[in-house]
ZANU-720139 format. One line per field, with one value per residue (C-alpha): residue in three letters; chain; x, y, z. Coordinates in steps of 0.5 Angstrom, whole numbers, m for minus. Example, Ala and Ser with C-alpha at 12.3 -4.5 7.8 and 13.67 -1.06 7.14 Angstrom:
REM ZANU-720139
resn: (ALA SER)
chain: (A A)
east: (25 27)
north: (m9 m2)
up: (16 14)
***
This chain:
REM ZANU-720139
resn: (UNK UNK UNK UNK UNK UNK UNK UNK UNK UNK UNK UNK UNK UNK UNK UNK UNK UNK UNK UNK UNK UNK UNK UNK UNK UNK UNK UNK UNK UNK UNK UNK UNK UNK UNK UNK UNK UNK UNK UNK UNK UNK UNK UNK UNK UNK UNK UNK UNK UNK UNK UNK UNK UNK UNK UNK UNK UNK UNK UNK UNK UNK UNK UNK UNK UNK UNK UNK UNK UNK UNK UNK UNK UNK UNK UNK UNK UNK UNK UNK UNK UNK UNK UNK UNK UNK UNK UNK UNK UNK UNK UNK UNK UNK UNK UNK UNK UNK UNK UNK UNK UNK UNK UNK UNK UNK UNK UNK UNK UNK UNK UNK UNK UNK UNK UNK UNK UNK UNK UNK UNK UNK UNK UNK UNK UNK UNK UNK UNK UNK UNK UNK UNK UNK UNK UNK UNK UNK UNK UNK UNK UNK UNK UNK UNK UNK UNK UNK UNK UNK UNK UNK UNK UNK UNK UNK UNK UNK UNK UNK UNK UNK UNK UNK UNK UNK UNK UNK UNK UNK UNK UNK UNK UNK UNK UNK UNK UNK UNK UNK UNK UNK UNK UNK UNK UNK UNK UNK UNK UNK UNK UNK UNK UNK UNK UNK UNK UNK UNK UNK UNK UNK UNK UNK UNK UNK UNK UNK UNK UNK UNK UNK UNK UNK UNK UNK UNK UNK UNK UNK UNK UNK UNK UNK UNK UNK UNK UNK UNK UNK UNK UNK UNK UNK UNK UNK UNK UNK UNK UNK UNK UNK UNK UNK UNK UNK UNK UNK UNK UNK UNK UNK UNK UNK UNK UNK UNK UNK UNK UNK UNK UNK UNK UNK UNK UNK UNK UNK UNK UNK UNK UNK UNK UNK UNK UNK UNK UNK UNK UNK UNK UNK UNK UNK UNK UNK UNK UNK UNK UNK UNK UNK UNK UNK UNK UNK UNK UNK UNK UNK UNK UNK UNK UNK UNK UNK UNK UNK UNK UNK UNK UNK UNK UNK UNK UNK UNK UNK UNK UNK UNK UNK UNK UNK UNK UNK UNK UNK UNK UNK UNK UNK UNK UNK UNK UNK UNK UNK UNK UNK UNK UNK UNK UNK UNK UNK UNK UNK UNK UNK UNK UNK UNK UNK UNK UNK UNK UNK UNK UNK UNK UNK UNK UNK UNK UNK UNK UNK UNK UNK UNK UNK UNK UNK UNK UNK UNK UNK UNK UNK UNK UNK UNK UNK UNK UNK UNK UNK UNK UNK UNK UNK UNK UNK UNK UNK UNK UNK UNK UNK UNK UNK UNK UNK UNK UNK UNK UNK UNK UNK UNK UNK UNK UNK UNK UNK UNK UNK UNK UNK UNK UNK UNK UNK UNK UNK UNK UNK UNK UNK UNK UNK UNK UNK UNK UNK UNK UNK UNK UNK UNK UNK UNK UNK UNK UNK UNK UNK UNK UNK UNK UNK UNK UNK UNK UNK UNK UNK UNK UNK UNK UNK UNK UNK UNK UNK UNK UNK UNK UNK UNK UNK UNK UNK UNK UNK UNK UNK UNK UNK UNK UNK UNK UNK UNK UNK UNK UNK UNK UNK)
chain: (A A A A A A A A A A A A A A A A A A A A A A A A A A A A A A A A A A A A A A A A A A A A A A A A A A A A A A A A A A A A A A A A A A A A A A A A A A A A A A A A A A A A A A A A A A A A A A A A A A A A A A A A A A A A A A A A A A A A A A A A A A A A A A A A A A A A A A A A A A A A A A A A A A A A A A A A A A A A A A A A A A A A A A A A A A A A A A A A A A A A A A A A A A A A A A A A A A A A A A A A A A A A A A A A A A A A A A A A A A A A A A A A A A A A A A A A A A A A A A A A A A A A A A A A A A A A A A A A A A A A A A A A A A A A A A A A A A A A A A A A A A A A A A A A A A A A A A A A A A A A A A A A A A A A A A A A A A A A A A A A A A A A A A A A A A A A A A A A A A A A A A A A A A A A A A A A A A A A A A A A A A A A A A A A A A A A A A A A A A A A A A A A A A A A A A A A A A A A A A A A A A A A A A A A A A A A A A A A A A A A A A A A A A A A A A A A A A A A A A A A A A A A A A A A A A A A A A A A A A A A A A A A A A A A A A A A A A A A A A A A A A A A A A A A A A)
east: (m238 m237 m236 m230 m232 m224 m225 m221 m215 m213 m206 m203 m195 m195 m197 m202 m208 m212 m210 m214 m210 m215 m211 m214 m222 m225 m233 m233 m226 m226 m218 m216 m211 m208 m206 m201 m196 m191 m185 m183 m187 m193 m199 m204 m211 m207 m212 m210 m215 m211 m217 m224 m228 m229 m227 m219 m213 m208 m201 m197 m198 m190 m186 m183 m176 m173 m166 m167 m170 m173 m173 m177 m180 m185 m188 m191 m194 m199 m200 m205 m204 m207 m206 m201 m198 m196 m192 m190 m183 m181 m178 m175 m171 m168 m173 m179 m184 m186 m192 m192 m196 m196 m200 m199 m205 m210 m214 m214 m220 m220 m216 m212 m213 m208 m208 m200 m197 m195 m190 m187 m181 m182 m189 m194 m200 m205 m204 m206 m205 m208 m205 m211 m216 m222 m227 m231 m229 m225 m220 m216 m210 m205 m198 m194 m189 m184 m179 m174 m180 m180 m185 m188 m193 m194 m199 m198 m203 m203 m207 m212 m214 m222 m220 m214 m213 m205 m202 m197 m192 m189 m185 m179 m173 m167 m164 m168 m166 m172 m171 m178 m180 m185 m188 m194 m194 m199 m201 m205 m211 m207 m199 m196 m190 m186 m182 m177 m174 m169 m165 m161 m157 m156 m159 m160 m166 m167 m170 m173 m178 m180 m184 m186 m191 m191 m197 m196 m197 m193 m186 m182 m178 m174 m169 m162 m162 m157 m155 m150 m145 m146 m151 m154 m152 m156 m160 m166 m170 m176 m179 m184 m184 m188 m186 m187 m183 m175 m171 m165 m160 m155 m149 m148 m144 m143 m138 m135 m142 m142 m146 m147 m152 m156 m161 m166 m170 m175 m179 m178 m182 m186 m183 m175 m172 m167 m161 m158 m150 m149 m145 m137 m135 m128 m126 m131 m131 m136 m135 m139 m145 m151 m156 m162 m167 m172 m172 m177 m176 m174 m169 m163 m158 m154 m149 m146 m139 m138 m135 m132 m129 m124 m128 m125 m131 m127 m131 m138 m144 m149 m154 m161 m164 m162 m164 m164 m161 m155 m148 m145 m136 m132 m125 m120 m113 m107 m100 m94 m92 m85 m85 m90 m87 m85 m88 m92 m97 m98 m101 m96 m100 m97 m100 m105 m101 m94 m95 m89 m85 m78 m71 m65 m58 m56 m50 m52 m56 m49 m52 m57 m63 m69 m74 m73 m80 m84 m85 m86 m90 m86 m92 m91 m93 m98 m101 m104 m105 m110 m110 m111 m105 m101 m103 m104 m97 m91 m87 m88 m87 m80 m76 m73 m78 m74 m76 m75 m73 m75 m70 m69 m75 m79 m80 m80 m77 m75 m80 m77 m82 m77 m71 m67 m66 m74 m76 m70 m73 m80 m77 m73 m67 m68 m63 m64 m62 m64 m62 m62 m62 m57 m57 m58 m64 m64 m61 m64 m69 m71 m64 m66 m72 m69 m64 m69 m72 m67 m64 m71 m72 m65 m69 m73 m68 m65 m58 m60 m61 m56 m57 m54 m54 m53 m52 m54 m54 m53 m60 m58 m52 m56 m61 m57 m53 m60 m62 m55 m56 m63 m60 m55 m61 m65)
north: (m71 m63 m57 m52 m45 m41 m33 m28 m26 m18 m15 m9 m8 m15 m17 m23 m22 m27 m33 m39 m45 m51 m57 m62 m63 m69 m70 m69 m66 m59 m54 m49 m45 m39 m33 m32 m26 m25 m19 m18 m23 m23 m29 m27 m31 m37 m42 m50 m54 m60 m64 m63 m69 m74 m80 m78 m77 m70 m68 m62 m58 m56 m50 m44 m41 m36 m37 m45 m49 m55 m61 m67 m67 m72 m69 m76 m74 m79 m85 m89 m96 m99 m93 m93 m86 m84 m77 m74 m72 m64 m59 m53 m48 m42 m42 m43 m49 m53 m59 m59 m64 m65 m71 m72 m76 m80 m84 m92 m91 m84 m80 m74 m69 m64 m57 m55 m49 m42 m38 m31 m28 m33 m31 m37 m35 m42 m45 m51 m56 m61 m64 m69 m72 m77 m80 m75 m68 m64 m59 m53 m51 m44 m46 m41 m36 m34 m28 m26 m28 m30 m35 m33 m36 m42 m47 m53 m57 m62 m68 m68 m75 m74 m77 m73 m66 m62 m58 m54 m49 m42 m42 m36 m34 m31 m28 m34 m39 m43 m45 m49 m51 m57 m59 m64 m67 m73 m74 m81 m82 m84 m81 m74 m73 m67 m66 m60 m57 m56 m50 m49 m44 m44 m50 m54 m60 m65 m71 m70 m75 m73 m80 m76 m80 m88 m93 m100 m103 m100 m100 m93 m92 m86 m82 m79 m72 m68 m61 m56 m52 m54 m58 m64 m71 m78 m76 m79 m78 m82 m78 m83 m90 m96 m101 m106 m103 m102 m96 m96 m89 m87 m83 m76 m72 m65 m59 m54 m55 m54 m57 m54 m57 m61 m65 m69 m73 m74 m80 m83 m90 m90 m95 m93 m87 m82 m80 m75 m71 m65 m62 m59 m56 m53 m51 m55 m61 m66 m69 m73 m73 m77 m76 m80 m79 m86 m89 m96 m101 m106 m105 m104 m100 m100 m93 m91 m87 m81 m76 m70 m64 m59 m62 m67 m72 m74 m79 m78 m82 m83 m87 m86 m91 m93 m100 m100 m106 m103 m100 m96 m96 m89 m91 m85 m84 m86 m86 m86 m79 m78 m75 m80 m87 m92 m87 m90 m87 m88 m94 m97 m97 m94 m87 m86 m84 m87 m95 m100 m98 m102 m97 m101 m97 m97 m96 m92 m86 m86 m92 m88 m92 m93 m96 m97 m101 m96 m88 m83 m75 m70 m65 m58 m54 m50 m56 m61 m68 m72 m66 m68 m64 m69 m75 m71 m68 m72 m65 m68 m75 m77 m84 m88 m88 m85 m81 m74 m72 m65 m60 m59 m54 m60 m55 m58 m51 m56 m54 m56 m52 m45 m49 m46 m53 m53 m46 m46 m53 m51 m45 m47 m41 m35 m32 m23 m18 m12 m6 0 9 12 17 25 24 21 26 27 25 20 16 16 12 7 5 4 m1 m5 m6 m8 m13 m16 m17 m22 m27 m32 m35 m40 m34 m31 m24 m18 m10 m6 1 4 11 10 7 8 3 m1 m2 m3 m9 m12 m12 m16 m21 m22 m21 m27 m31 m30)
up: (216 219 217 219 217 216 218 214 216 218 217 220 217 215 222 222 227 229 225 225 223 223 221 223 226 227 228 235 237 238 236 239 236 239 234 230 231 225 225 218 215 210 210 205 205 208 209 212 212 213 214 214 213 219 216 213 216 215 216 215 209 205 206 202 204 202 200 201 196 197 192 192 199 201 208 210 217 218 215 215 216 210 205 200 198 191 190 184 184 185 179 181 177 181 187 182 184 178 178 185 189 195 196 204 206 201 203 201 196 193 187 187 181 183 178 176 180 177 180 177 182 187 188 188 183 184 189 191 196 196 204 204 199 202 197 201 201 197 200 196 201 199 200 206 203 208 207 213 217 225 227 235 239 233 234 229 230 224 226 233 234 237 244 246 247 244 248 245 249 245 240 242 237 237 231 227 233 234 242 246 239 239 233 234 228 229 236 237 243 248 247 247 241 242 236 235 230 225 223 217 213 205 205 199 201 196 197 203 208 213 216 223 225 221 223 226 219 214 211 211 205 206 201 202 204 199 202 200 205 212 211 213 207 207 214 216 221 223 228 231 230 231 235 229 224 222 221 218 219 214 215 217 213 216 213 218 222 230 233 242 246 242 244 239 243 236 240 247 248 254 257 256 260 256 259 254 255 253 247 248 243 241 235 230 234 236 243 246 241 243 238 239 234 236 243 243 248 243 239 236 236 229 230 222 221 221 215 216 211 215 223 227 230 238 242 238 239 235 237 232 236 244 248 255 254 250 252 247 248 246 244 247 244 247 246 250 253 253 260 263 261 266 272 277 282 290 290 284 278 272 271 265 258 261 261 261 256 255 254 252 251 243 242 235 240 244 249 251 252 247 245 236 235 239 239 244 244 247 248 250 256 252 249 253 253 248 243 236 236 239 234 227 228 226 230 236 235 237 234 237 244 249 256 256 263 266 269 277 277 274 267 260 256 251 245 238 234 237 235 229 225 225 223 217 214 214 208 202 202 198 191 192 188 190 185 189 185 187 181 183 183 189 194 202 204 198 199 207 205 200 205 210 206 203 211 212 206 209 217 212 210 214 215 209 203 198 197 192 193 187 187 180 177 170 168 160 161 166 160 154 158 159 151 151 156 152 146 147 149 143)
***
């Protein structure tokens, strides 16, 4: 029943100024949206009218990225709890939207009727978006179109309920780095959501559901998310859920992602409290992640596995969904350090990595004492203890176990990757012939040279490899016993 009048748009070098994004204005709600500031991005007769009507519900309009296609993406931002949502499947061909409706909230009693889109050179022609169709308006919506653009000082406001008041803070970039982002997806009458964003790189997102905010009455039927290259496979992320429904995570997958300091706190009952770690890193490995996507006061946890390519996930703690009555326990690796074993500290407890450690003399290792059923790790002194080094080398384990004792200064100088035995068996021995001119043509400064560089071909070989010089100066001969040699073969 009201009426939202859009004022134009004014640009200058592709700036846009003063930018009104009416998303979601109710009969007697007022918005105020601040403006838009854009650097090298280019929003031409953008109008979101995500809801108009008094009486219909509306979420968040799609997206159009450049070098990023998005396939079979579903935005249900907000449903409402007695409708049923119906959305076509996306075609793509080479970032070109083909039949795109995107219908994110229709009302229980109304019909879409959604025009096709066309494109030419990723450039939308006949936009419509029709976010949000009650039986009683009719919304016409253009799509956004994105290129290298940075977003400052943007306000989302995507659904203002009429009773409360949405206060978003600024949105700071660097280097297409969204840092302070909150995105409000669906703000109830008497509950604050602050939702942050996502950022990827050549990324591919197909079969995306995005189910931000989900009413008390509903069942979330989510997808699997495919992604290319660094990306993020088989996630779900429900970023607000009621406290009657039922979220199921799937895996992660990653590839040769890093992830530092990520905290992504999507929905945080207000009768729990959150404590999330930080983030450590170091060379492509998780430790210590604690990703809590949805907190209520009532659930379960139920934590998947994690699967990695060219990563190694140590101590990683996904925990989607976190009670306060759950605790979650990270195994650590152990093993016996062969310079530890059998040692105690002040107060007689065996020091960590040591243990008690059974040696018995053999006479098959010259009645040293061993132990033939466990092995021992001899680690470096520029290695340090529980690396994944430690584990995944067979180098470093030592069987039988034996302890190994240091010298009077208390220095471990033994290292068996310097030792001669273990550099020749990492290389396979070696036949060479090198045949060197030494014809008149190769007098002075020439013969200087080929000799320079046959001493330096021998430095590359080892005690292991054979080699042969051969001085010729009659290439006519030379060539003559070669035609032989093959013609015996032939």
């Amino acid at each position: 029943m009201c009426t939202v009048s859009v004022p134009q748009y004014e640009y200058f070098n592709a700036v846009l100024i003063n930018n009104v994004d009416v998303n979601s204005v109710n009969s007697i709600c007022t918005v105020s949206v601040p403006q838009y500031e854009y650097f090298n991005a280019v929003l031409i007769n953008n109008v979101d009218v995500n809801s108009v009507n008094s009486m219909c519900t509306v979420s968040v309009p799609q997206y159009e990225y450049f070098n990023a296609v998005l396939i079979n993406n579903v935005d249900v931002n907000s449903v409402n709890s007695m409708c049923t949502v119906s959305v076509p499947q996306y075609e793509y061909i080479n970032a070109v939207l083909i039949n795109n409706v995107d219908v994110n909230s229709v009302n229980s009693i109304c019909t879409v009727s959604v025009p096709q889109y066309e494109y030419f050179n990723a450039v939308l022609i006949n936009n419509v978006d029709v976010n949000s169709v009650n039986s009683m308006c009719t919304v016409s919506v253009p799509q956004y179109e994105y290129i290298n653009a940075v977003l400052i000082n943007n306000v989302d406001v995507n659904s203002v309920n009429s009773m409360c008041t949405v206060s978003v803070p600024q949105y700071e970039y660097f280097n297409a780095v969204l840092i302070n982002n909150v995105d409000v997806n669906s703000v109830n009458s008497m509950c604050t959501v602050s939702v942050p964003q996502y950022e990827y790189f050549n990324a591919v997102l197909i079969n995306n559901v995005d189910v931000n905010s989900v009413n008390s009455m509903c069942t979330v039927s989510v997808p699997q998310y495919e992604y290319l290259n660094a990306v993020l496979i088989n996630n779900v992320d429900v970023n607000s859920v009621n406290s009657m429904c039922t979220v199921s995570v799937l895996q992660y997958e990653y590839f040769n992602a890093v992830l530092i300091n990520n905290v992504d706190v999507n929905s945080v009952n207000s009768m729990c409290t959150v404590s999330v770690p930080q983030y450590e890193y170091f060379n492509a490995v998780l430790i210590n992640n604690v990703d809590v996507n949805s907190v209520n006061s009532m659930c379960t946890v139920s934590v998947p596995q994690y699967e990695y390519f060219n990563a190694v996930l140590i101590n990683n703690v996904d925990v989607n969904s976190v009670n306060s009555m759950c605790t979650v326990s990270v195994p650590q690796y152990e093993y016996f350090n062969a310079v530890l074993i059998n040692e105690v500290d002040e107060e007689g407890n065996n020091v960590e990595l040591g243990g008690e450690f059974v040696l018995e003399p053999n006479e098959h290792f010259n009645n040293l004492s061993v132990n033939l059923s466990l092995s021992v790790v001899q680690v470096p002194t520029n290695m340090y203890n529980k690396g994944r080094d430690n584990i995944l080398s067979v180098s470093l384990l030592m069987v039988p176990g034996v302890k190994w004792h240091p010298d009077e200064h208390g220095v471990i100088a033994f290292d068996c990757r310097n030792r001669k035995w273990y550099i020749q068996a990492a290389t396979s021995p070696k036949d060479v012939v090198i045949l060197v001119d030494v014809s008149g043509s190769m007098k002075g400064l020439r013969l200087t040279i080929a000799r320079q560089t046959v001493s330096s071909i021998l430095d590359t070989l080892g005690d292991d490899d054979f080699f042969n010089i051969i001085a010729v100066s009659l290439i006519e001969l030379i060539c003559v016993c070669v035609c032989v040699c093959w013609s015996g073969v032939v």
